[in-house]
C-alpha positions, -999 to 999 in steps of 0.1 A, spaced: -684 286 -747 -716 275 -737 -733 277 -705 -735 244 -703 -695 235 -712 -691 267 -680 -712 245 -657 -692 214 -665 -657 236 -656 -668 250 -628 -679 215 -613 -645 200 -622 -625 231 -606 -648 226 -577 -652 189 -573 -613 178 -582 -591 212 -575 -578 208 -606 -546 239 -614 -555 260 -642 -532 248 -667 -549 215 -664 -583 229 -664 -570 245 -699 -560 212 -711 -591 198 -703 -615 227 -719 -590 223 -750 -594 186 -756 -625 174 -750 -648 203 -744 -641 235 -765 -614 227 -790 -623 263 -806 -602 279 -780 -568 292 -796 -533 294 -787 -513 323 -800 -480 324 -810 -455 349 -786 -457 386 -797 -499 392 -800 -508 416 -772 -541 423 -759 -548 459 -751 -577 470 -734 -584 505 -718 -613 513 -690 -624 546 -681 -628 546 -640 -658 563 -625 -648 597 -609 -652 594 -574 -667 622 -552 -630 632 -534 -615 630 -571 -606 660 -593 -605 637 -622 -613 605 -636 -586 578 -641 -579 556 -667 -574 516 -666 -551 502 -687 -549 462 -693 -519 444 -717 -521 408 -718 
């Protein structure tokens, strides 16, 4: 997405308080039809690795499913 389609989001969020599903709706109609649906069953896997902090032994490990 461009900047420019972000700006135009953000001022609609801001401006009408619009829920997120309509926001979607919105982006996927008349401002960014590239963004995809996916059918049930895809999973999106992502793994951090946290800094160690100084009153840690070891570092930690972030792990994100969507």
């Amino acid at each position: 997405m461009s900047q420019a389609q972000e700006a135009i989001l953000l001022a609609l969020r801001q401006s009408l308080y619009l829920p997120l599903d309509d926001l979607l709706f919105i982006t996927k109609q008349y401002i960014n039809p590239a963004i995809k649906d996916y059918e049930p069953g895809f999973i999106y896997i992502d793994i951090k690795y946290l800094q160690k902090m100084p009153d840690e032994t070891s570092r930690r490990d972030l792990f994100v499913a969507i």
